[in-house]
N, C-alpha and C positions, 0 to 999 in steps of 0.2 A: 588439441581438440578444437575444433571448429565449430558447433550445432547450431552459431546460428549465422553462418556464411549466408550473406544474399537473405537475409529477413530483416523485417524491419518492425521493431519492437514500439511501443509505445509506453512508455514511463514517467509516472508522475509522481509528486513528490521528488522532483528529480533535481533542485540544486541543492540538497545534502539530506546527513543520517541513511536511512537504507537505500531511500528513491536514487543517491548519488553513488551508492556502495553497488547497488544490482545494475545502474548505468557504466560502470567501470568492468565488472565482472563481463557481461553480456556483451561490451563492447568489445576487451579482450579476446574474446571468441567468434568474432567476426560481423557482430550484427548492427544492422544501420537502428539509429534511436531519436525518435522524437521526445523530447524535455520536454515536459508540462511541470508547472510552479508556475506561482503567485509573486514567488521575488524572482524579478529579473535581472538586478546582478546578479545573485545568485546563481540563474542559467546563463549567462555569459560566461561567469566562471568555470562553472560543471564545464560547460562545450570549450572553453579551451584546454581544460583538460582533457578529456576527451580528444584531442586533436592526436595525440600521441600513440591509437590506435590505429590511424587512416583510414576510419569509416564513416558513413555520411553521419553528423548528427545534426540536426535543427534543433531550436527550442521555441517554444510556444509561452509565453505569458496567458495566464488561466485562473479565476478563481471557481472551483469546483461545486464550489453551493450556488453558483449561479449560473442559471439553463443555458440563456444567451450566449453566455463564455465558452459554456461547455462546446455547443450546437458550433459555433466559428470556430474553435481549435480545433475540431473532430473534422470540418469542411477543410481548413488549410490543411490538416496535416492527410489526408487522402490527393487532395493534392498534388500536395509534396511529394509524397512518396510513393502514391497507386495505390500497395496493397501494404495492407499490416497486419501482420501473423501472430500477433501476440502482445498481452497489455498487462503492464505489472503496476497495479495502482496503490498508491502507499500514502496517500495524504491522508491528515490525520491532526487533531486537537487533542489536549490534554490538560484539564482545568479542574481544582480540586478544591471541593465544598463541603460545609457540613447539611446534607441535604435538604435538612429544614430550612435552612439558612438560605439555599441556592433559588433565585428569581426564576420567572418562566420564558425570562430574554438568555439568562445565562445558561441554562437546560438547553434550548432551541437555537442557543449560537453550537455547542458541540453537535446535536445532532443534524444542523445544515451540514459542516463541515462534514461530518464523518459517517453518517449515513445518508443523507441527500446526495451528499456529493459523488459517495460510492454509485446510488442509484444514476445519476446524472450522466458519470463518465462512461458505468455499462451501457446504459440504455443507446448512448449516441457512437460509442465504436462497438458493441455486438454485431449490429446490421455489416460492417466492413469487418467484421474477423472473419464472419460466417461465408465470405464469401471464398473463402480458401477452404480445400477439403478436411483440411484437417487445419487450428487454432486454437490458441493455448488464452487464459484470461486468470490473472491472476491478482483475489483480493485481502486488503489488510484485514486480521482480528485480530487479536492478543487471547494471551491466557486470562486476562481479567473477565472474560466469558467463563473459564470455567474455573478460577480461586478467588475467592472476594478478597476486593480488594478498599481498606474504607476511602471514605471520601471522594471516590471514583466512580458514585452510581449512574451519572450521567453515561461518561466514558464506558463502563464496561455495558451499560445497556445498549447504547450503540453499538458497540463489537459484537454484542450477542446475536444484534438484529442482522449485521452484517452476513454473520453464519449462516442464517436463514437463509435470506438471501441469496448467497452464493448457491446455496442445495437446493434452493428452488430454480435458479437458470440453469444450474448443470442437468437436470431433467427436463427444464424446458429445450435446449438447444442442441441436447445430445446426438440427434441422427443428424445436426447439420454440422460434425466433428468438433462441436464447441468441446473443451475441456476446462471447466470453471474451478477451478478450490479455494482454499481459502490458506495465506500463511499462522500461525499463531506465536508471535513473538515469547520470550520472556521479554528481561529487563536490559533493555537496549543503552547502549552509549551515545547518544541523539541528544540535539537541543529539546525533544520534546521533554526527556526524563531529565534533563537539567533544571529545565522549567518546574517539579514537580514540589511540591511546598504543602505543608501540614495547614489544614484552615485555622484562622486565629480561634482560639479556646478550642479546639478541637481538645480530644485524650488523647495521648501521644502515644499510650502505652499501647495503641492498636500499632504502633508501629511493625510491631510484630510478625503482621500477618503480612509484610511486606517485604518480609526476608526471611524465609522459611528453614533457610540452611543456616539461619542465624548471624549471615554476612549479606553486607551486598553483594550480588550475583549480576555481574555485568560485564557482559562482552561489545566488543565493537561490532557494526553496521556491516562490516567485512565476513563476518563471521555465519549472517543469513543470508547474507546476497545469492551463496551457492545456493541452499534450499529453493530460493525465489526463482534463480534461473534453470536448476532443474523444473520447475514447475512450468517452464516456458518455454521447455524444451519436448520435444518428438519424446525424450526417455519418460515424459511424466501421460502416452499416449491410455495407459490402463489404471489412470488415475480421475476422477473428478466427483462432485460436491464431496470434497474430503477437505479437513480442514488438519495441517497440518502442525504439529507441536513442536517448536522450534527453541526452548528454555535451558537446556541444561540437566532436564532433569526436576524440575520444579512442581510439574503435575505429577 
C-alpha cells in the first residue's frame, strides 16, 4: 500500500517518540517528509534513517513557540518541496506540579510549547495545504483532556484547548478540503512519559488515577503512528474536527 506516493508530508516533532514513529510509517508508504524539531542531531539521525525508504526527506530545525522560526521553516520547506498535502504535528511538553506550587513562567513555558506552538505551525502551513483540493492536517491532544489526571493541570489544559481548536479550523477550512482532527493518545513509550515524576510532597496515593487498569498501560510510538497516518490519508476524507481515541481502552 502506497497512499502517500508523490505527497509530501510535513512532520513535526519529528526526531523521535511519535513525531519519528509516523515519520517511518508514512515514509514506508511512499511519502516525501519534512522534519521539523528543535534537536538537530536528533533530525540528522531521523533522515538517515529514513534513507532506507528512498524518499525525499529534509529537515528543518524549528522551535515552535517562536513565530519567527515557525514563519522561515514554513517559507523553506514550500520551497523545498512546492506543495504539502498534509501535516502531522506532534510537539509537545510535559511537566508536573502541585498546582499551587506551579509559577506563572512554568504554566506559560508548557502553554508556549503546546498550545502556541500548535497555533503557530497551523496558522503558517494552513495557507499551503489549502492550496491542494483536498489536505489532511493533523493535531496532538491526549486523553488527559478527557481523565484527570493529577499534577498535569497545566498539560491537560493545554490539550483541552488544543481540541477546541482543531474543531474550530475544521469548520473554518472545510469547503477549502481542509480535513483537521485531532489524535488523542493514551500512555505512550516516549521520552516525554519518561520524563514524568511525582511533584516533591505531592500524595502519591493519587497515583491511582494514572493507571486505571491498575498496571501501567503502555505501548510503543509504533503502535499510533498508523492511527496518525490514516488521519493523513485520502481514507480519513469523511473525517474532521473529530478528535480521535487512541489508549487501549482507557476512556
Amino acid at each position: 500500500m502506497n497512499r502517500f506516493e508523490g505527497k509530501n508530508i510535513v512532520i513535526t516533532g519529528a526526531s523521535s517518540g511519535i513525531g519519528l514513529a509516523v515519520c517511518h510509517r508514512i515514509a514506508a508508504e511512499g511519502g516525501n517528509i519534512a522534519l521539523v524539531d528543535i534537536n538537530e542531531k536528533g533530525l540528522e539521525k531521523a533522515q538517515r534513517e529514513l534513507g532506507r525508504y528512498c524518499t525525499k526527506t529534509r529537515y528543518f530545525k524549528c522551535d515552535v513557540s517562536r513565530e519567527d522560526e515557525v514563519a522561515a521553516t514554513a517559507d523553506s520547506i514550500v520551497r523545498e518541496f512546492k506543495s504539502i498535502h498534509a501535516l502531522s504535528h506532534n510537539v509537545g511538553i510535559l511537566k508536573t506540579y502541585n498546582t499551587h506550587e506551579m509559577t506563572l513562567d512554568q504554566f506559560n513555558e508548557i502553554v508556549a510549547v503546546n498550545l502556541n506552538g500548535t497555533f503557530l505551525i497551523n496558522k503558517h502551513f494552513i495557507p499551503v495545504l489549502i492550496k491542494n483540493e483536498q489536505s489532511y492536517l493533523v493535531n496532538m491532544s491526549s486523553i488527559a483532556e478527557f481523565h484527570p489526571h493529577p499534577w498535569m493541570s497545566a498539560y491537560s489544559a493545554t490539550k483541552g484547548a488544543v481540541k477546541s481548536f482543531t474543531r474550530s479550523i475544521s469548520l473554518e477550512y472545510h469547503k477549502q478540503g481542509l480535513r483537521a482532527n485531532c489524535i488523542c493518545p493514551g500512555s505512550i513509550k516516549t521520552g516525554l512519559a519518561e520524563e514524568f515524576s511525582i511533584p516533591q510532597g505531592a500524595d502519591a496515593s493519587l497515583t491511582k488515577y494514572l493507571t486505571p487498569f491498575g498496571k501501567p498501560h503502555m505501548v510503543s510510538p509504533e503502535k499510533i503512528a498508523g492511527a496518525i497516518a490514516m488521519l493523513c490519508s485520502e481514507d480519513a476524507f469523511h473525517m474532521n474536527g473529530t478528535e480521535l481515541i487512541v489508549d487501549g481502552g482507557r476512556i
